[in-house]
C-alpha positions as CSV (number, residue, x, y, z in Angstrom):
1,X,-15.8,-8.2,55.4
2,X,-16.7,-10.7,52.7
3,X,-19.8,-11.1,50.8
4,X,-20.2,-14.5,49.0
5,X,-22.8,-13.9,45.6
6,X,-23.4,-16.2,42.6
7,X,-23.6,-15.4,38.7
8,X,-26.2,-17.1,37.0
9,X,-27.6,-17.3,33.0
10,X,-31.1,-17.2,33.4
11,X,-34.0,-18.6,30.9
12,X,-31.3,-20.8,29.4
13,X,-30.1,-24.3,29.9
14,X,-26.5,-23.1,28.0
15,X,-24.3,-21.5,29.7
16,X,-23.3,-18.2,28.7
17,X,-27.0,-17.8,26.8
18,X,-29.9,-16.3,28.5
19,X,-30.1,-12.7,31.0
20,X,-27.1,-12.6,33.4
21,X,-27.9,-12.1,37.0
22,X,-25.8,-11.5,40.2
23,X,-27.6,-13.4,43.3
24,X,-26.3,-12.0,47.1
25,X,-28.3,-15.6,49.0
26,X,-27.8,-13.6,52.6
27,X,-27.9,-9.7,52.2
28,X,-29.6,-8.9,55.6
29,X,-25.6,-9.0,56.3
30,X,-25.0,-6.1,53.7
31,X,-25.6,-2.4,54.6
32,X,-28.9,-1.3,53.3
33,X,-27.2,1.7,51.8
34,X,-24.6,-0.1,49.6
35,X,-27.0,-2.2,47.4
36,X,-27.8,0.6,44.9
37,X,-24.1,1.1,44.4
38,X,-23.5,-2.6,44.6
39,X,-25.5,-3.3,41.7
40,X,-24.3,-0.4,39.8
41,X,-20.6,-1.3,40.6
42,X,-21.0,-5.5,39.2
43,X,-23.0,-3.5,35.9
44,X,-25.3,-6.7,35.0
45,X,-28.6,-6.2,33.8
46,X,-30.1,-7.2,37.3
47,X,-28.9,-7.8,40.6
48,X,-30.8,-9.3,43.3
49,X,-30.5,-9.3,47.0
50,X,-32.1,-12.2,49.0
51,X,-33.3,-11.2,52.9
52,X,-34.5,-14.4,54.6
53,X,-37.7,-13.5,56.5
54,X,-40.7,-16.0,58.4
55,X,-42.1,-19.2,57.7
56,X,-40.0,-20.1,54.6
57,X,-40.7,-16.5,52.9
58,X,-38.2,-14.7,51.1
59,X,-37.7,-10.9,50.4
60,X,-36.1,-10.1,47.2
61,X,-35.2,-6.9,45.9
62,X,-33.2,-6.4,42.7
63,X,-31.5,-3.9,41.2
64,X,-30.1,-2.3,37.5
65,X,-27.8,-0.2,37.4
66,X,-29.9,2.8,37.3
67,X,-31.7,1.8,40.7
68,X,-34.5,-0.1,42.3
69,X,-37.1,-2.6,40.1
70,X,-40.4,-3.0,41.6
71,X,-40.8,-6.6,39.6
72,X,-38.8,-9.1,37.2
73,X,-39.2,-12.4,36.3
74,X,-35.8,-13.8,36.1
75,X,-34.7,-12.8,39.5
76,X,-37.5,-15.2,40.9
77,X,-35.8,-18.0,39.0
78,X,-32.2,-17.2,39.9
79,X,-33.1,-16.7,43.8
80,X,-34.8,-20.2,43.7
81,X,-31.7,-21.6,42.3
82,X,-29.0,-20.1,45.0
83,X,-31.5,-21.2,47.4
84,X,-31.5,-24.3,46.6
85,X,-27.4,-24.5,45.7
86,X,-27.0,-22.9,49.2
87,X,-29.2,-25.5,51.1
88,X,-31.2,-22.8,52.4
89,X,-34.0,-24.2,51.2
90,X,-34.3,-28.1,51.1
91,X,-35.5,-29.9,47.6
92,X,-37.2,-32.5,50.0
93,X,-40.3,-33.1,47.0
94,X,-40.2,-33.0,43.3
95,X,-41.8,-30.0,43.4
96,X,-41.1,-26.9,46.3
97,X,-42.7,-24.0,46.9
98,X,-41.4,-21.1,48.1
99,X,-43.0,-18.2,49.1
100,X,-41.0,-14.7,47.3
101,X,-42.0,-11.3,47.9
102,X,-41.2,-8.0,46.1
103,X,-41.7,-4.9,47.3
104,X,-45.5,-5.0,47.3
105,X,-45.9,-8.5,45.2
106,X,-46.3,-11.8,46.7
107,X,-45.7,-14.7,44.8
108,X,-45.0,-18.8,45.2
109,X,-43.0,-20.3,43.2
110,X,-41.7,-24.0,42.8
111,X,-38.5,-25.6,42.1
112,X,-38.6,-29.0,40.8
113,X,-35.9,-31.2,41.6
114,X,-34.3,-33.1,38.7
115,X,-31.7,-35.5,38.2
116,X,-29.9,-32.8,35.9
117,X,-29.1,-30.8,39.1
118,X,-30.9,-27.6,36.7
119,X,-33.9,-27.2,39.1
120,X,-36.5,-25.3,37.0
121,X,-38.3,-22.6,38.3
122,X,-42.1,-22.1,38.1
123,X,-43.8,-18.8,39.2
124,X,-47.1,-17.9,39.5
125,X,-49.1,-14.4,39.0
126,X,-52.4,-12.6,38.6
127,X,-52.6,-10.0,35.8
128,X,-55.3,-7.7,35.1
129,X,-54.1,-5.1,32.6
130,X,-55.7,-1.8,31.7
131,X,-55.9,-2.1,28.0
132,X,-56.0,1.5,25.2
133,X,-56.9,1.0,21.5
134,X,-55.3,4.4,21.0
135,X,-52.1,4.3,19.8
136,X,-49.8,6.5,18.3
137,X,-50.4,5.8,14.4
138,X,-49.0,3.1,11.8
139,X,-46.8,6.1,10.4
140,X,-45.7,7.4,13.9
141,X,-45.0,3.8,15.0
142,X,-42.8,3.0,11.8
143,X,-40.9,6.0,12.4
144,X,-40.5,5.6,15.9
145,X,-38.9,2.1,15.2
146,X,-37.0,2.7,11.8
147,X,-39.2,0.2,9.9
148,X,-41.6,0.5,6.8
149,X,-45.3,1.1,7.8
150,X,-45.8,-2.6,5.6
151,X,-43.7,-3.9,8.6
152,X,-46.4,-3.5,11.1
153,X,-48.7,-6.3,11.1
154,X,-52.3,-6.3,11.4
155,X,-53.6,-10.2,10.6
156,X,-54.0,-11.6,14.4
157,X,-53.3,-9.2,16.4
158,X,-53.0,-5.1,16.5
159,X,-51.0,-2.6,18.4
160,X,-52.4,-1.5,21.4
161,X,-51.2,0.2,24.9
162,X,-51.1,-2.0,27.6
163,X,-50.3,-1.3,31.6
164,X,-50.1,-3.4,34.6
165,X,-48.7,-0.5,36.5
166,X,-45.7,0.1,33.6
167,X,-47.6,1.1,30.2
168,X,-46.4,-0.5,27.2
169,X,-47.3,-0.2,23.4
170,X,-47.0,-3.7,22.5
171,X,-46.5,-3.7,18.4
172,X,-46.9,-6.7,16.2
173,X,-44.8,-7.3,13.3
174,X,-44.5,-9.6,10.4
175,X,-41.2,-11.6,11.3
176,X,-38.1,-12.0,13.6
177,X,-35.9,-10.2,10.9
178,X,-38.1,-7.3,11.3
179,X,-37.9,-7.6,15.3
180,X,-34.7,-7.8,15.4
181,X,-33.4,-5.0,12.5
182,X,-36.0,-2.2,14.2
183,X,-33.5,0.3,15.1
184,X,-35.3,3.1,18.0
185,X,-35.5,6.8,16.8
186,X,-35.3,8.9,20.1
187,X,-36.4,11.9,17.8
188,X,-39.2,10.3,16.4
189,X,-40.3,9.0,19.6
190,X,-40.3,12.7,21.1
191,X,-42.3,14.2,18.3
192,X,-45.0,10.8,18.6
193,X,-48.0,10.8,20.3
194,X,-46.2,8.2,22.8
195,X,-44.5,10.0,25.4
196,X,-48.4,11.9,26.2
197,X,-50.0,8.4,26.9
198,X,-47.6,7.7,29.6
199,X,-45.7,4.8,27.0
200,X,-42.4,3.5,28.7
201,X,-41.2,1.0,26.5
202,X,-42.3,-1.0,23.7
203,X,-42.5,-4.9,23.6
204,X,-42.0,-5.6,19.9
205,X,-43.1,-9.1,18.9
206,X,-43.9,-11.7,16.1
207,X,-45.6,-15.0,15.8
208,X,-43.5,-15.7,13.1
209,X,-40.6,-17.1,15.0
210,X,-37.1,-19.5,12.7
211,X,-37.5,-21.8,15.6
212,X,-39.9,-24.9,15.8
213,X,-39.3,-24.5,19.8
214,X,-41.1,-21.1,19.8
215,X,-44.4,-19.4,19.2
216,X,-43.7,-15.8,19.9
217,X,-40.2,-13.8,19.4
218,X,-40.0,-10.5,21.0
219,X,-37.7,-7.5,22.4
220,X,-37.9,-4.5,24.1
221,X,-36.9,-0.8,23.0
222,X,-37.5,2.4,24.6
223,X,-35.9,5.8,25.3
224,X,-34.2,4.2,28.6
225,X,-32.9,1.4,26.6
226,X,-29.4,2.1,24.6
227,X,-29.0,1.0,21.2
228,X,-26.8,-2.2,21.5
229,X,-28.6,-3.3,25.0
230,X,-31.6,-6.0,24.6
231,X,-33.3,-6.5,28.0
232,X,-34.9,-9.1,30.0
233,X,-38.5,-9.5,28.9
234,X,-39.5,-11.2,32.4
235,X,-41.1,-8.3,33.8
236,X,-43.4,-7.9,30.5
237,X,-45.2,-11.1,30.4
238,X,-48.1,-9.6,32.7
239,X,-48.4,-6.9,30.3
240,X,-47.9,-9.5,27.4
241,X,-50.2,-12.3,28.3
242,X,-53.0,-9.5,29.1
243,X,-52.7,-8.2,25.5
244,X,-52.8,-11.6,23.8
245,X,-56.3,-12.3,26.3
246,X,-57.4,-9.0,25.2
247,X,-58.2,-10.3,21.7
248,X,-61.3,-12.2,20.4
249,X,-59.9,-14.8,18.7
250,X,-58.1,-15.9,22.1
251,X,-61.0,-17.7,23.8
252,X,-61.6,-18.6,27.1
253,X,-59.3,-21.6,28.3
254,X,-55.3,-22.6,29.3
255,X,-53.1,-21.8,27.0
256,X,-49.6,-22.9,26.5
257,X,-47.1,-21.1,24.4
258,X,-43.1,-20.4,24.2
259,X,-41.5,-16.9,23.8
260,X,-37.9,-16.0,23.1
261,X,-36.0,-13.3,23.1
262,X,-32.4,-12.6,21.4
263,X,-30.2,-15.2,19.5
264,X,-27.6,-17.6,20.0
265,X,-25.4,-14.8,19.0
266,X,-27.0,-12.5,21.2
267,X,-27.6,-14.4,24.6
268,X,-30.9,-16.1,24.0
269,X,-33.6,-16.8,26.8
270,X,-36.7,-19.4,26.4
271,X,-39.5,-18.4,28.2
272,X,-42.6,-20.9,29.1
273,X,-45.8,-19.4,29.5
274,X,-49.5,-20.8,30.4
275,X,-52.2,-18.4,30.6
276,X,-55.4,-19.0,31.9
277,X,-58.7,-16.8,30.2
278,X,-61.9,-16.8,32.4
279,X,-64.3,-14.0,31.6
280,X,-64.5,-12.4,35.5
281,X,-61.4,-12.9,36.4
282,X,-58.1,-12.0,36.5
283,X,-55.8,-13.8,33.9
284,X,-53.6,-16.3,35.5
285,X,-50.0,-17.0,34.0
286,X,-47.6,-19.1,34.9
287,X,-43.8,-18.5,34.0
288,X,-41.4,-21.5,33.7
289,X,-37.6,-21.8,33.2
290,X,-34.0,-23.1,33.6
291,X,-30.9,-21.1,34.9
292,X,-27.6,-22.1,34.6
293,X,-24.7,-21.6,37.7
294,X,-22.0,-19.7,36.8
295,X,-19.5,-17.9,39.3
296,X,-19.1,-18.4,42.6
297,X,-17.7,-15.0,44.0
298,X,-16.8,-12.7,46.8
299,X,-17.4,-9.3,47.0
300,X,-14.9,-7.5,49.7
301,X,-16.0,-4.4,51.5
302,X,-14.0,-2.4,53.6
């Protein structure tokens, strides 16, 4: 039996840029017990498996390698894509929404419908992080990342420990060189405060991006990250947007900013971001972007 599945680049409008993605459009035909070693066996950073279910809803669950993800953004923009490139679901209005669930989180997204044929992909969550000023310090931090403590930067924003489920230290520093030369010390990690407050990974970031197109550069590192491997930062932005509300300076309001992660050497993705601050409530982002079609394959099972 044959399995038809797509490749896509995701958070790019270049092919061969952005987080690659396998999408499986119908996988209530595949054995339930197979898509563990399915993902492991095609070895991208994410695959996702697409079970049609009532009233236009769609379960998704994706898959590393290394197992099961609760939530990512990327997969939410490659499903709507194969949806729409399969015609199980109908562009009918410039905007459609369709209704994705996974595991326990709901979410609508819409597809705009564009002359391009690249059908951008808009998703829509609630985030309300727990947020720790107590971090491990500027000389266990430095350490941990293979940087100089000067590298760490404290002008508009400050390291801090942030969880919407998945804690994070989320570490400012002074430029994109410095984001992208930090080199993780497993050692130094282990001998950190860190591993006691639960950390997982860390989302290292600057505002002091090369590119007029962006306002935030980031990556992630962690003891479950190898060396050479730079992750999708989808599944950060609650954890992200939730920090940046978390400081003063960021007052109440919409807010509308770019983040990017890698380079044009390194696959680059371009996320778009709007955040909405109401003192009460839950922070509101919305995450925007492009994915590019790449491979239509089959997958043969015997």
């Amino acid at each position: 039996m044959s399995h038809t599945y797509y490749t896509l680049d995701v958070f790019t409008d270049t092919p061969f840029q952005g987080a690659q993605i396998a999408v499986f459009p119908q996988a209530e035909k595949l054995d339930e017990s197979r898509l563990a070693v399915i993902a492991k066996e095609l070895n991208l950073s994410e695959t996702t498996f697409i079970f049609p279910g009532d009233s236009g809803t769609f379960q998704l669950r994706t898959f590393s390698p290394r197992g099961e993800i609760d939530f990512a953004g990327h997969p939410v923009l490659a499903a709507g894509r194969v949806l729409a490139e399969t015609g199980q679901i109908t562009l009918s209005d410039k905007n459609t929404a369709v209704i994705f669930k996974q595991n326990s989180q709901q979410l609508t997204a819409n597809i705009t419908q564009t002359d391009d044929n690249t059908c951008p992909v808009q998703f829509t969550l609630q985030s309300d992080p727990v947020i720790d000023r107590y971090t491990p310090s500027k000389q266990e931090i430095a350490a941990i990342l293979s940087l100089d403590e000067g590298d760490i930067d404290h002008s508009d924003f400050q390291p801090l420990l942030v969880s919407c489920g998945l804690p994070y230290l989320v570490i400012p520093v002074r430029s994109q060189d410095i984001v992208q030369k930090a080199c993780f010390d497993e050692k130094a990690w282990g001998q950190s405060s860190a591993p006691s407050m639960a950390a997982q990974e860390i989302i290292l970031f600057t505002n002091k991006t090369k590119t007029a197109d962006t306002n935030f550069h980031a990556r992630l590192l962690g003891p479950n990250i190898s060396l050479h491997e730079d992750p999708p930062i989808g599944s950060t932005m609650p954890s992200f947007t939730g920090y940046l509300a978390w400081h003063e300076h960021i007052r109440e309001g919409t807010y509308t900013f770019t983040i990017d992660r890698g380079t044009k050497q390194t696959r680059r993705s371009l996320l778009n971001i709007e955040m909405d601050k109401h003192a009460g409530r839950a922070l509101t982002l919305r995450v925007e972007g492009q994915s590019v079609l790449i491979s239509k394959n089959s997958l043969l099972i015997l």
